[in-house]
BAGU-730774 format. One record per residue (C-alpha): residue in three letters; x, y, z. Coordinates in Angstrom, 1 decimal. Layout:
<bagus>
(Ala; (X; Y; Z))
...
</bagus>
This chain:
<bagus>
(Unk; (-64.0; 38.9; 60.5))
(Unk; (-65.0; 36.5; 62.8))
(Unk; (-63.6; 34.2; 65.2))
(Unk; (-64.8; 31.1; 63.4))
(Unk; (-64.2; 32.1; 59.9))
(Unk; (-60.7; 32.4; 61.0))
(Unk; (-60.6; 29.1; 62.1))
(Unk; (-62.0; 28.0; 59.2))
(Unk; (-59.5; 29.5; 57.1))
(Unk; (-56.9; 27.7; 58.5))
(Unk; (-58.1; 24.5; 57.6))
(Unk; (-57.1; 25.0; 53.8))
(Unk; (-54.0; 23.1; 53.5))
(Unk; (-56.1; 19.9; 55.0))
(Unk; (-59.2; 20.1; 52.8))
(Unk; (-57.0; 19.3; 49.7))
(Unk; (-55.2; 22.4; 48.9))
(Unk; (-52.4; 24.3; 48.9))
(Unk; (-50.2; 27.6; 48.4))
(Unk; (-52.7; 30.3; 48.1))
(Unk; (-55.9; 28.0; 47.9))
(Unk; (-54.4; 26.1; 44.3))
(Unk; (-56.1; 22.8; 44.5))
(Unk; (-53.6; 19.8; 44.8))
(Unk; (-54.9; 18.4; 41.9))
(Unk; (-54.5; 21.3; 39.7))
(Unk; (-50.7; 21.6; 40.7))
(Unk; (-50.6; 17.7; 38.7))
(Unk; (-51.8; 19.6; 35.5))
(Unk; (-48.1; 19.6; 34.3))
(Unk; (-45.1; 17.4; 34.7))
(Unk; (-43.1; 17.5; 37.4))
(Unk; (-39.2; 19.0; 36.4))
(Unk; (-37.9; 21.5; 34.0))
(Unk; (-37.2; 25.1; 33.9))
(Unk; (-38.6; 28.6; 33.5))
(Unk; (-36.9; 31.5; 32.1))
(Unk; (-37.9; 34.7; 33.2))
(Unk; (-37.1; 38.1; 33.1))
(Unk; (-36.0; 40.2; 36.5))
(Unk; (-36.3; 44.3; 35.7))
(Unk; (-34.4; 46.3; 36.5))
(Unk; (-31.5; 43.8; 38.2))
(Unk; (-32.4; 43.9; 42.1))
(Unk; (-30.3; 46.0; 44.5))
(Unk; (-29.9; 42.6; 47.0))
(Unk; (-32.3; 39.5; 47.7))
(Unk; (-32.5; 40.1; 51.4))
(Unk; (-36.3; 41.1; 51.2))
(Unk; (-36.4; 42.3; 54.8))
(Unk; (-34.3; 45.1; 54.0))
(Unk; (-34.7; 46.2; 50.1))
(Unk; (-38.5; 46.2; 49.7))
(Unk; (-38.3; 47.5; 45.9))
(Unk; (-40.8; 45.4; 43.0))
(Unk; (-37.4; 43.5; 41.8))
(Unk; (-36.1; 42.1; 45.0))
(Unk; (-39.6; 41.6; 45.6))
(Unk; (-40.0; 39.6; 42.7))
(Unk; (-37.2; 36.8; 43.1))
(Unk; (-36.6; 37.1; 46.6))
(Unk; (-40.7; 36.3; 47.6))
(Unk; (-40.1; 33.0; 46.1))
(Unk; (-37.0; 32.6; 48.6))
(Unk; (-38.9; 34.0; 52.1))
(Unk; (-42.4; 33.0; 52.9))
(Unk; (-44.3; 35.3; 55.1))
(Unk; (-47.0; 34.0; 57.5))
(Unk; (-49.7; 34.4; 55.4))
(Unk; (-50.8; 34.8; 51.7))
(Unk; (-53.9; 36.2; 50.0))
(Unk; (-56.2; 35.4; 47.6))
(Unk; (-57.7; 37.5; 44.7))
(Unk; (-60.2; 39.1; 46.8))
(Unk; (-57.1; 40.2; 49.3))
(Unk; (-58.5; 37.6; 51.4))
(Unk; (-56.0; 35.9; 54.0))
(Unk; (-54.6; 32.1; 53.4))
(Unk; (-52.4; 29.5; 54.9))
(Unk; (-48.6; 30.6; 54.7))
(Unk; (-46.4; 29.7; 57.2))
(Unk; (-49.3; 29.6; 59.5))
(Unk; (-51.9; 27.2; 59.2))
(Unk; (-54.6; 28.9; 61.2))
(Unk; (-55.0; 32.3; 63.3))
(Unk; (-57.9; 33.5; 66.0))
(Unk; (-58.8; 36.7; 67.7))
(Unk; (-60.1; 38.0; 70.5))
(Unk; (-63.4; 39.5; 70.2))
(Unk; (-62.3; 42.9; 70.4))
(Unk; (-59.6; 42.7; 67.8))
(Unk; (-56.6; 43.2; 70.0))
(Unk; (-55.3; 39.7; 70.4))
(Unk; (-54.1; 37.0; 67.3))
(Unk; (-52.8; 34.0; 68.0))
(Unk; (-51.4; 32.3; 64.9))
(Unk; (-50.5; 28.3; 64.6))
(Unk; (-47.4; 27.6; 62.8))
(Unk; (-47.2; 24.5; 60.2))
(Unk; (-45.2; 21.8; 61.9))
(Unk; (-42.0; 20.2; 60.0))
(Unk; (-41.0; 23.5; 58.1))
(Unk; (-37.4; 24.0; 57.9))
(Unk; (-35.1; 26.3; 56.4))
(Unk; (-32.9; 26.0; 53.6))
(Unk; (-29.9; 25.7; 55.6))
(Unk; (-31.8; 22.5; 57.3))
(Unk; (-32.8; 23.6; 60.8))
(Unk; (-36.0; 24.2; 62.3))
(Unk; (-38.4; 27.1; 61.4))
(Unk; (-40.3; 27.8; 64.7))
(Unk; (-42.3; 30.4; 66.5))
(Unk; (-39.0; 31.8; 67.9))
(Unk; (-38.3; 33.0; 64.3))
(Unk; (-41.2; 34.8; 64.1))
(Unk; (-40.7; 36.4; 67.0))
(Unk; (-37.6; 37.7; 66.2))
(Unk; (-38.2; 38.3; 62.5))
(Unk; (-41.4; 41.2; 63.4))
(Unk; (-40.4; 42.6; 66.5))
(Unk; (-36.7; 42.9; 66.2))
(Unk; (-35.4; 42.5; 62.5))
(Unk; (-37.6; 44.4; 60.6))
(Unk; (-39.0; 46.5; 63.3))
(Unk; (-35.3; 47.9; 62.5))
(Unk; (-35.1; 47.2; 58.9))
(Unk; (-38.4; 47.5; 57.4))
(Unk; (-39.9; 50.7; 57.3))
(Unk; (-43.4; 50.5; 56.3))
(Unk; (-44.0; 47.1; 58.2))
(Unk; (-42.5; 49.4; 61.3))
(Unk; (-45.6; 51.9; 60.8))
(Unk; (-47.8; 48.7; 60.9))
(Unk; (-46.9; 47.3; 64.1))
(Unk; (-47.0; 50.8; 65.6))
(Unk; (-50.5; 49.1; 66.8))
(Unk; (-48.7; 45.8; 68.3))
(Unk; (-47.5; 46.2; 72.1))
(Unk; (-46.2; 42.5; 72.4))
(Unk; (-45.3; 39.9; 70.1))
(Unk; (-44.7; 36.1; 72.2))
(Unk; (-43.9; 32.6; 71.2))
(Unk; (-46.5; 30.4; 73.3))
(Unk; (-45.0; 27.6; 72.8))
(Unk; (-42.5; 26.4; 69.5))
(Unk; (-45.6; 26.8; 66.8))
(Unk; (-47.8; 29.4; 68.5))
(Unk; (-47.3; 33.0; 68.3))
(Unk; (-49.6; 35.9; 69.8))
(Unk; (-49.7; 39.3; 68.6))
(Unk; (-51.2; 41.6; 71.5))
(Unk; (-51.7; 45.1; 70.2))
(Unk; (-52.5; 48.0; 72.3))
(Unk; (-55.5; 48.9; 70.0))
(Unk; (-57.8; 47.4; 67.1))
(Unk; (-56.5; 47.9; 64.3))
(Unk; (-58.5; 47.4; 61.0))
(Unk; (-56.3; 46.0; 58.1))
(Unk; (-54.0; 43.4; 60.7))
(Unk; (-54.3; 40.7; 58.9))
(Unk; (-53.5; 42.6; 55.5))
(Unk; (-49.8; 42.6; 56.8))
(Unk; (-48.2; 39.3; 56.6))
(Unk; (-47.4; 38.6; 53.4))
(Unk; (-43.8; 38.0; 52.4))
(Unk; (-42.9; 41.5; 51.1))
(Unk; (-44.9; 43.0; 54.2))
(Unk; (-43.4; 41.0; 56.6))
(Unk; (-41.1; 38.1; 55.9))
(Unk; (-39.9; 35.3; 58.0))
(Unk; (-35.7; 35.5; 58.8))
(Unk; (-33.7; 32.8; 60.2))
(Unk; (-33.0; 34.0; 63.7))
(Unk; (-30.3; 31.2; 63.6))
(Unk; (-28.1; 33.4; 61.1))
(Unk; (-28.8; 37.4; 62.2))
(Unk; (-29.5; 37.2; 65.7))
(Unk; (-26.6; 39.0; 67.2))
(Unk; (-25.1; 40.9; 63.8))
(Unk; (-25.3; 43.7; 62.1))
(Unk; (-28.6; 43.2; 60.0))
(Unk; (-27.0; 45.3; 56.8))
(Unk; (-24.0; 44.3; 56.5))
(Unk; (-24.7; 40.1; 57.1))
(Unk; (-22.9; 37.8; 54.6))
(Unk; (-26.2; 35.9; 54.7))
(Unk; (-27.6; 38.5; 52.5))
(Unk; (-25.7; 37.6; 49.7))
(Unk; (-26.6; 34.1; 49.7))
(Unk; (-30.5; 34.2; 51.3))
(Unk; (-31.8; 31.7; 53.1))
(Unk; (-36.0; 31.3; 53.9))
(Unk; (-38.3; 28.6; 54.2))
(Unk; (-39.6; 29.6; 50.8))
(Unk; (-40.0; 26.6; 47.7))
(Unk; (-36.7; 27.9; 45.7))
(Unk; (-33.3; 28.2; 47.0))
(Unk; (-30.5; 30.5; 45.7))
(Unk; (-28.1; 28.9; 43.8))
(Unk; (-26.3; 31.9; 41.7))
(Unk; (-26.1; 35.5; 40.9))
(Unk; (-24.2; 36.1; 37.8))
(Unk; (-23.8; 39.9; 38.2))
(Unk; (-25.6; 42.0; 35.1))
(Unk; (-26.7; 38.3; 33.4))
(Unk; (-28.6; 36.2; 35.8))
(Unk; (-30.2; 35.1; 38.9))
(Unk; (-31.1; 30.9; 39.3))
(Unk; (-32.9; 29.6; 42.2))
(Unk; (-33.4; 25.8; 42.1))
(Unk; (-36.0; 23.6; 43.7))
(Unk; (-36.2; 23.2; 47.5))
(Unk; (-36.5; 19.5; 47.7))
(Unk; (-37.5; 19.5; 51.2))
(Unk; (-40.2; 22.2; 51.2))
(Unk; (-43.3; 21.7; 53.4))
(Unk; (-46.0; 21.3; 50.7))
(Unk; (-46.0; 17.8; 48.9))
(Unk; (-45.2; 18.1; 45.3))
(Unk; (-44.2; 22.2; 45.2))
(Unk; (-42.1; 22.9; 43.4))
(Unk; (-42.9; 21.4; 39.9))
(Unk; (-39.9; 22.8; 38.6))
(Unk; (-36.6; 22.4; 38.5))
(Unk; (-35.3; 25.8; 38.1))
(Unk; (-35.8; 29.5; 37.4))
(Unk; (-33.7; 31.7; 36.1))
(Unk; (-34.1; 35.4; 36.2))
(Unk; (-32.5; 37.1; 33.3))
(Unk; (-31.3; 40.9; 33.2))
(Unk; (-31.5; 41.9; 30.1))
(Unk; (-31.0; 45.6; 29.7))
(Unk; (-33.6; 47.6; 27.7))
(Unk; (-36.9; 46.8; 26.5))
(Unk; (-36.5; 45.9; 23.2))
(Unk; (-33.7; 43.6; 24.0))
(Unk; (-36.8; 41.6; 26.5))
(Unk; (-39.2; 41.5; 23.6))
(Unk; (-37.0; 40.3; 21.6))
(Unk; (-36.4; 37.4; 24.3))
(Unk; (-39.4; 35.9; 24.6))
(Unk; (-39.9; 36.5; 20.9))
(Unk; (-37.2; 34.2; 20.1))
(Unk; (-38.4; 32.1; 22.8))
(Unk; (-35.2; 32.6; 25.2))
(Unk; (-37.6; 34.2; 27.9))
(Unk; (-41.0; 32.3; 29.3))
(Unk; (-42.1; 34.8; 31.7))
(Unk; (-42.7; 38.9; 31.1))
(Unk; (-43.5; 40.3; 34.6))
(Unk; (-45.7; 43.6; 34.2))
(Unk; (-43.6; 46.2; 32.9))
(Unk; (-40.9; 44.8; 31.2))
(Unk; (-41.6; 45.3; 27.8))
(Unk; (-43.1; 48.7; 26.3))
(Unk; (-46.8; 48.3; 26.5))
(Unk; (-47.3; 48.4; 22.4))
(Unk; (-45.9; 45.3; 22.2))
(Unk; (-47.4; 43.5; 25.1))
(Unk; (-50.6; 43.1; 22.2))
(Unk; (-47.8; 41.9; 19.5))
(Unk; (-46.1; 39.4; 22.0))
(Unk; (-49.2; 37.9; 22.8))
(Unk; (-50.7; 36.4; 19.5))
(Unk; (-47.2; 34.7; 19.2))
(Unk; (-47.9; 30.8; 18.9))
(Unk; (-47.7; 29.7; 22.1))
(Unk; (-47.9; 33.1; 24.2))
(Unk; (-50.6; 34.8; 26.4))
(Unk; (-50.8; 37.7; 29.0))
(Unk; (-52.5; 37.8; 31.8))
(Unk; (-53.0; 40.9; 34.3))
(Unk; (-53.9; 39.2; 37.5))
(Unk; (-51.5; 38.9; 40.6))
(Unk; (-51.6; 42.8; 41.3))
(Unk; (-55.1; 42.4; 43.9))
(Unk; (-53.1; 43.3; 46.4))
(Unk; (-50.7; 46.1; 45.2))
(Unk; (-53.5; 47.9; 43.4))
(Unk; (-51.2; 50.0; 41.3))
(Unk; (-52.6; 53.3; 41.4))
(Unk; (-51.6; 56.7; 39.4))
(Unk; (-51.6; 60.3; 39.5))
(Unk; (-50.1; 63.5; 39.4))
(Unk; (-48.8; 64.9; 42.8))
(Unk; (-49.5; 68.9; 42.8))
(Unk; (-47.3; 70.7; 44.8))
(Unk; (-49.8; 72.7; 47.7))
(Unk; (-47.8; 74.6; 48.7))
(Unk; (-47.1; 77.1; 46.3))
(Unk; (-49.3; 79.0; 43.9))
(Unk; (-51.3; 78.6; 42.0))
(Unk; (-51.6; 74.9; 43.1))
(Unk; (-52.4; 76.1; 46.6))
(Unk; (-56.0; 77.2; 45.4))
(Unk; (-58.9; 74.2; 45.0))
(Unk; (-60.2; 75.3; 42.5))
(Unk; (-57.1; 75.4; 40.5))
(Unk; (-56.6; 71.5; 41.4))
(Unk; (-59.9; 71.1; 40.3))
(Unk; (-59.2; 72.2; 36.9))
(Unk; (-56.7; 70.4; 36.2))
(Unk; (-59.3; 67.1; 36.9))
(Unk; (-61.6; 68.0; 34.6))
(Unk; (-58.9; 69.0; 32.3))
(Unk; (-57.5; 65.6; 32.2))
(Unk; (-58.5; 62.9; 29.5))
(Unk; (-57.8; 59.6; 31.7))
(Unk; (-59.3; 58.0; 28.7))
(Unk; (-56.8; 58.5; 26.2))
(Unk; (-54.1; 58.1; 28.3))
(Unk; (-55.7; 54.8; 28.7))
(Unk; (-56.1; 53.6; 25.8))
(Unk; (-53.4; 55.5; 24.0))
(Unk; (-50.3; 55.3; 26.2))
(Unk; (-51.2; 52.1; 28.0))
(Unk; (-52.7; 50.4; 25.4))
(Unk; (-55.8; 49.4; 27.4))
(Unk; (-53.5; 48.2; 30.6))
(Unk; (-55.0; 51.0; 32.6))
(Unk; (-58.1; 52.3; 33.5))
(Unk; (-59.6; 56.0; 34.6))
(Unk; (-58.7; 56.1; 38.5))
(Unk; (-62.2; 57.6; 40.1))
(Unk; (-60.2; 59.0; 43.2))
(Unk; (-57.7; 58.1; 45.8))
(Unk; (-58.5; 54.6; 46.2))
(Unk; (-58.2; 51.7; 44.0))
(Unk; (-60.8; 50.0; 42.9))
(Unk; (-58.9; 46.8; 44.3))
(Unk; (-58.9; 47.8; 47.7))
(Unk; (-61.4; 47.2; 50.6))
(Unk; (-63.8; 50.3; 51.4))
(Unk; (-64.1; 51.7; 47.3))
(Unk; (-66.6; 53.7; 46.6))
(Unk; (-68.1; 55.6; 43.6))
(Unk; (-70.5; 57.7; 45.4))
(Unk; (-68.0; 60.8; 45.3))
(Unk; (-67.5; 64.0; 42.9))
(Unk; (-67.3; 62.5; 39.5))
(Unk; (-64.6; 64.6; 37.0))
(Unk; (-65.5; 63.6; 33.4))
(Unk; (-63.4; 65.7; 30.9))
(Unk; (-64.6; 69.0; 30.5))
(Unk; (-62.8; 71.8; 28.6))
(Unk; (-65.4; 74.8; 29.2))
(Unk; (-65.6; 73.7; 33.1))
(Unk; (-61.6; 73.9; 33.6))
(Unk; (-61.7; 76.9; 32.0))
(Unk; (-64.1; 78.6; 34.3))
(Unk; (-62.2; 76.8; 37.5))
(Unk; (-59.1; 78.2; 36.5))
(Unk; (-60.6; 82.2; 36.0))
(Unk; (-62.2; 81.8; 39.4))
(Unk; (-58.5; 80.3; 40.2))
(Unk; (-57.0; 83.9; 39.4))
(Unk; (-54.5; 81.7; 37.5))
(Unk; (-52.2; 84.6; 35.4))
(Unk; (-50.3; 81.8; 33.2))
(Unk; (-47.4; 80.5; 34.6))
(Unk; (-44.9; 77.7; 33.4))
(Unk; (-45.3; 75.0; 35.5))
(Unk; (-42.3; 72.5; 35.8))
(Unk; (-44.1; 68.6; 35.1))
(Unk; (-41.9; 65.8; 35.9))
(Unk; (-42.8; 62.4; 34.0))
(Unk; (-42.0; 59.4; 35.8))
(Unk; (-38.7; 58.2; 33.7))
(Unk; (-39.9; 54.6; 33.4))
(Unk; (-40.1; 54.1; 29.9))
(Unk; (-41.7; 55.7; 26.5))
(Unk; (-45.1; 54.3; 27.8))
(Unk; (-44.9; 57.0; 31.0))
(Unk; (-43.1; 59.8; 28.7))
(Unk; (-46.2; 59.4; 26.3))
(Unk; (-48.7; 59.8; 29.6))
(Unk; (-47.1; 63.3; 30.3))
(Unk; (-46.9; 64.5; 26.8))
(Unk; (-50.7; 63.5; 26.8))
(Unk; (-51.4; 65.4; 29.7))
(Unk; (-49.2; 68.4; 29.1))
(Unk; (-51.7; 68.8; 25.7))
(Unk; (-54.7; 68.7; 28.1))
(Unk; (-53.5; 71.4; 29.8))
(Unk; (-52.2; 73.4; 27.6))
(Unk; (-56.1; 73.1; 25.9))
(Unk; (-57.4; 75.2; 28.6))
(Unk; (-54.8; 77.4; 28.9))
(Unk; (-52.1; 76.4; 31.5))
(Unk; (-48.1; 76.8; 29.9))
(Unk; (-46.4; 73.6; 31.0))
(Unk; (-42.7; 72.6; 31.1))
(Unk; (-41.7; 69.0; 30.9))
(Unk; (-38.6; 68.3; 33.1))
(Unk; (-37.0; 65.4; 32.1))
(Unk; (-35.3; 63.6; 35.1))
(Unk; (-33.7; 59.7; 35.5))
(Unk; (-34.9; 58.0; 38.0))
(Unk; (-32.5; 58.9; 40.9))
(Unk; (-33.0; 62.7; 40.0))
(Unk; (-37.2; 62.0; 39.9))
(Unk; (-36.2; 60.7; 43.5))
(Unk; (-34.6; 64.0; 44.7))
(Unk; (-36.5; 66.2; 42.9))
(Unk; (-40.1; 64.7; 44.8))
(Unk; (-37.8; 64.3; 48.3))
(Unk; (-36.7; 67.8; 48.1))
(Unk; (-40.4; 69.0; 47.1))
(Unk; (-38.6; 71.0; 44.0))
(Unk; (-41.7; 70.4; 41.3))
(Unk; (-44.6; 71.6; 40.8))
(Unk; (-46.8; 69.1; 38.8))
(Unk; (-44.7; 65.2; 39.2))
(Unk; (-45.9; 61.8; 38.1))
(Unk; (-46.2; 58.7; 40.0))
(Unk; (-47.6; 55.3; 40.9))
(Unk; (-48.1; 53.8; 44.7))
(Unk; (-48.9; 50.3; 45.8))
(Unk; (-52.2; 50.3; 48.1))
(Unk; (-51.6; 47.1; 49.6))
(Unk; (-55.5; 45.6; 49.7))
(Unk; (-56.4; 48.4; 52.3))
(Unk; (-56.7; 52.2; 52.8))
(Unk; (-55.1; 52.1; 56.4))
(Unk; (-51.6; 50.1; 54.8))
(Unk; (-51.5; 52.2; 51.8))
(Unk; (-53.1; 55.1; 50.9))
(Unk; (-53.3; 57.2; 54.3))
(Unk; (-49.8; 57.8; 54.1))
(Unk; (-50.1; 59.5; 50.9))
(Unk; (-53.0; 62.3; 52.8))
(Unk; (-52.0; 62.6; 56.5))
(Unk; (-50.3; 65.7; 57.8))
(Unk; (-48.0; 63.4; 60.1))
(Unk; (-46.8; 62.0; 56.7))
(Unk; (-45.3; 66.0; 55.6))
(Unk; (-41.6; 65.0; 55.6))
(Unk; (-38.7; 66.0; 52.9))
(Unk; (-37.2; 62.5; 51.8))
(Unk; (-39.5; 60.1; 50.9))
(Unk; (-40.9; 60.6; 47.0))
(Unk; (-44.0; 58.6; 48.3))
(Unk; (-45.1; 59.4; 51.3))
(Unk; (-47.3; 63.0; 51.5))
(Unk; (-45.3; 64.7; 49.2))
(Unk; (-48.1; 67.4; 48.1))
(Unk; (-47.8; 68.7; 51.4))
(Unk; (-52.0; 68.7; 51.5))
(Unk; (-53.3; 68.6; 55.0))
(Unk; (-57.0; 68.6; 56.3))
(Unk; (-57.1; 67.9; 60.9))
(Unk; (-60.6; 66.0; 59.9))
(Unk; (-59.1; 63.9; 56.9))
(Unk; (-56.0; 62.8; 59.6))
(Unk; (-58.6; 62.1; 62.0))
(Unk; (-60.5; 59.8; 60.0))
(Unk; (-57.9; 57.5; 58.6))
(Unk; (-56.7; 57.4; 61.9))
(Unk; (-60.0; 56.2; 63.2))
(Unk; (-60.4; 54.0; 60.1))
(Unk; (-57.3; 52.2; 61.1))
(Unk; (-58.4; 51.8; 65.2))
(Unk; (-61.4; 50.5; 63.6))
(Unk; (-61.8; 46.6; 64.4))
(Unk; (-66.1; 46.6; 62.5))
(Unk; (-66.3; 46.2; 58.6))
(Unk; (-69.3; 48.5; 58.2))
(Unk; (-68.2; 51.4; 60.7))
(Unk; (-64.9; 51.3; 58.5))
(Unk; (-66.9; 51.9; 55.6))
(Unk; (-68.3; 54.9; 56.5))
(Unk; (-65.5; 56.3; 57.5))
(Unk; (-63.5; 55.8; 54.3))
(Unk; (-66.2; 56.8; 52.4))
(Unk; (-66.4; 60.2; 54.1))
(Unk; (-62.5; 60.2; 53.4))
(Unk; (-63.2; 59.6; 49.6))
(Unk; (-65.4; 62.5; 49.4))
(Unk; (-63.4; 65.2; 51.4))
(Unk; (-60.7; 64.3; 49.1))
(Unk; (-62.6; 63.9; 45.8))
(Unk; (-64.0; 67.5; 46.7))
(Unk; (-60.2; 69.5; 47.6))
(Unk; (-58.2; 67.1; 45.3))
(Unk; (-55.0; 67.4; 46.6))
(Unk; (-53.6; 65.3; 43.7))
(Unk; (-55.0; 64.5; 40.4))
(Unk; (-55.6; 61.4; 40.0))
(Unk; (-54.9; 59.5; 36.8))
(Unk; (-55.3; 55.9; 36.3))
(Unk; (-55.5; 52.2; 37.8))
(Unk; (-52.7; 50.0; 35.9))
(Unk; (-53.1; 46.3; 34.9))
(Unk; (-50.2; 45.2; 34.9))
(Unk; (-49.5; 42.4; 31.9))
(Unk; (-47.6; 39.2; 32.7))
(Unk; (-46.6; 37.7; 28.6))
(Unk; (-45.7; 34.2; 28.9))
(Unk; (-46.2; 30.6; 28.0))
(Unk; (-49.1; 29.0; 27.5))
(Unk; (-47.0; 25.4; 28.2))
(Unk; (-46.8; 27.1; 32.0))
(Unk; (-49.7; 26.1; 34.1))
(Unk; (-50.7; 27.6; 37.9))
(Unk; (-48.0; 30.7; 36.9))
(Unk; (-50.1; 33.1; 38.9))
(Unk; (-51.8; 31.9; 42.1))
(Unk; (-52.2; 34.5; 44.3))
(Unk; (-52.9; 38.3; 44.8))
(Unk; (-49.1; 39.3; 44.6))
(Unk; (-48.6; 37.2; 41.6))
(Unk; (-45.1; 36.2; 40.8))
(Unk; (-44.2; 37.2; 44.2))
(Unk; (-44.7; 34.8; 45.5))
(Unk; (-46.8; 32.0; 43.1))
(Unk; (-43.6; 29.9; 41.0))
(Unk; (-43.5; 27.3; 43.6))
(Unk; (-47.3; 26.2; 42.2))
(Unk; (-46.0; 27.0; 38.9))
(Unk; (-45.7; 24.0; 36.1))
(Unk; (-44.7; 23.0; 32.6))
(Unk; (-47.2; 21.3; 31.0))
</bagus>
């Protein structure tokens, strides 16, 4: 990107507009108070974002923290924190301006020294995958009290991807320099720069955040209030915002045959945007290791054995669609000129003779998520078993799905990743040899590794030109589409139900993440 569109970026919050490129005049669309109700799923582990990154704490605690930047639809970056950021023409230096007269909640200043302390010291400690991300970053230096500079010791492509507020939140240095980062009382009761401030956590009921009345963007929050129910099961959610106790269904939270039911209630809609960034993206892990998944022409068998359609439109009820390899359709460098596998019975026969495969049981673990992933693997484990391979569902909760995929005991194992808007934040690490390592369920847990794939998504990430980056990923797609180390299964739309009397609910490409403060009840 260059040095001038940068710039220009920047100027956003001057020409009229503001969290996420919402026009200020949209944000008037509803009246200014009330409260939303919303649903939290499963009940987060802690709010302290820097150190639990799961979708839960992510979802509450992103309208607490801010990060530096935020991104559009397209993945494209946008005023945060900062209000404008430059490079170097080689890609090695970003200086970034900081918005003057932000505060945090506890009242004192929020300044470069903060940012400093938050990327190269808190969560270079507590924040594992931003910690891989900076591996690129040799110094990080507060210029002056709103000017920061990241030097890094090479290019590296997807830098600006990282700065959102789950990838790299802002921390008061005021309240964790000095202590022990885990164990802080302050990460009971969070405090960010962020338009919401914690109020309460009713343990197993609810989580409220109330309006931060001195937040840096003129008239955000329009609410008063949000709530964050924890509501136990499924049914027991769609039957909230049925009766109208609930306003807000994140993605997920309800079984997806009655997202379609919810919906056409008076007053309701869905929407699937706000996932850009995360680009959800499904498959099976095979185990290559051990036979007969070792062999790739087994692993191709089971592609063309696969209906992605059904599953589709069956189990997800139309909130997926066939995944075409290992990247998301979402994220930057896609391609479709790779090895196409369209359902085909006779051809996954013939790949499994030439396979030697004798018929052996193979262990499949669904992802235990829900009836909507049970009905995925049952789906599959008929595909299968239509050309011939004898499969054996293992069913698991979720903290034996964890151990199971960290010890590498499975042979076939259902999943989903995040991608995070780029191939070098998200999908490298599922396909690099470095990444072989027992206790992680989603890292390279196949065990597949290829010296020229490592090479290229290491020289994809060092990268700093668009169109050179290109090429290389799409040489990545096709090694990958050709020795399918996993099978690949399906893109999810995540649904957001809610209602209709909410305006600006989603407004950015991490959704409710981080897009309630523009939120409004009309």
């Amino acid at each position: 990107m260059k040095r001038r569109n940068l710039i220009q970026m920047g100027a956003a919050t001057a020409a009229g507009f503001t969290l996420a490129g919402v026009p200020l005049h949209l944000l008037a669309a509803g009246k200014k108070g009330g409260v939303i109700n919303a649903v939290v799923q499963p009940e987060p582990p802690s709010l302290m974002v820097g150190i639990t990154q799961n979708a839960p704490t992510q979802l509450v605690a992103g309208n607490i923290y801010e990060g530096l930047l935020r991104y559009d639809e397209k993945v494209n970056p946008l005023p945060g924190l900062a209000t404008s950021w430059t490079s170097n023409k080689e890609g090695t230096v970003f200086t970034f301006k900081l918005k003057p007269g932000v505060t945090w909640h506890d009242g004192k200043p929020f300044t470069a020294d903060d940012v400093v302390f938050s990327a190269d010291v808190f969560l270079r400690k507590t924040h594992a995958r931003l910690r891989a991300n900076l591996a690129s970053v040799e110094s990080i230096k507060a210029l002056d009290p709103l000017t920061v500079e990241f030097r890094l010791k090479y290019a590296f492509g997807p830098f600006l991807g990282i700065f959102e507020v789950g990838s790299m939140p802002m921390v008061p240095k005021h309240i964790y320099e000095g202590t022990d980062f885990a164990t802080n009382p302050a990460n009971a009761t969070p405090i960010g720069t962020g338009p919401f401030k914690f109020k309460e956590w009713v343990k197993g009921s609810y989580i409220q955040l109330v309006a931060n009345d001195k937040y840096h963007v003129k008239d955000v929050p329009m609410v008063d209030s949000v709530y964050f129910h924890i509501i136990p099961d499924a049914a027991s959610r769609a039957a909230a915002f049925e009766s109208g106790k609930i306003d807000v269904v994140p993605g997920g939270s309800v079984e997806y045959f009655d997202v379609q039911r919810l919906a056409k209630l008076p007053g309701a809609a869905v929407t699937t945007k706000g996932w850009e960034f995360f680009a959800p993206h499904a498959w099976m892990w095979i185990n290559n290791r051990k036979a007969p998944m070792d062999n790739v022409k087994f692993r191709q068998a089971m592609m063309f054995a696969i209906d992605r359609e059904a599953i589709c439109k069956v189990a997800w009820q139309g909130f997926a669609k066939p995944a075409t390899g290992p990247f998301n359709s979402n994220i930057k460098f896609y391609s479709t000129d790779v090895a196409k596998y369209p359902r085909n019975v006779e051809t996954a026969k013939k790949l499994l003779a030439e396979a030697g495969y004798k018929g052996e049981t193979l262990r499949l673990l669904p992802l235990p998520y829900g009836e909507t992933w049970t009905r995925s693997a049952e789906i599959l484990r008929q595909n299968l078993a239509q050309v011939g391979v004898k499969v054996e569902m293992v069913a698991t909760d979720v903290a034996g799905w964890n151990q199971k995929l960290n010890e590498w005991d499975y042979d076939l194992a259902f999943t989903y990743v995040y991608q995070y808007g780029d191939p070098a934040l998200g999908v490298a690490r599922n396909y690099t040899s470095a990444n072989i390592a027992k206790g992680s369920p989603f890292n390279n847990v196949e065990g597949y590794s290829n010296p020229k794939v490592d090479a290229l998504f290491e020289a994809g990430g060092k990268e700093p030109d668009a169109e050179k980056r290109r090429a290389i990923y799409l040489e990545v797609q096709k090694i990958l589409l050709d020795e399918v180390p996993v099978a690949w299964l399906y893109e999810i739309n995540f649904p957001t139900l809610y209602r209709t009397k909410i305006n600006n609910l989603v407004s950015s490409a991490i959704g409710l993440n981080d897009s309630l403060g523009t939120a409004s009840i009309g």
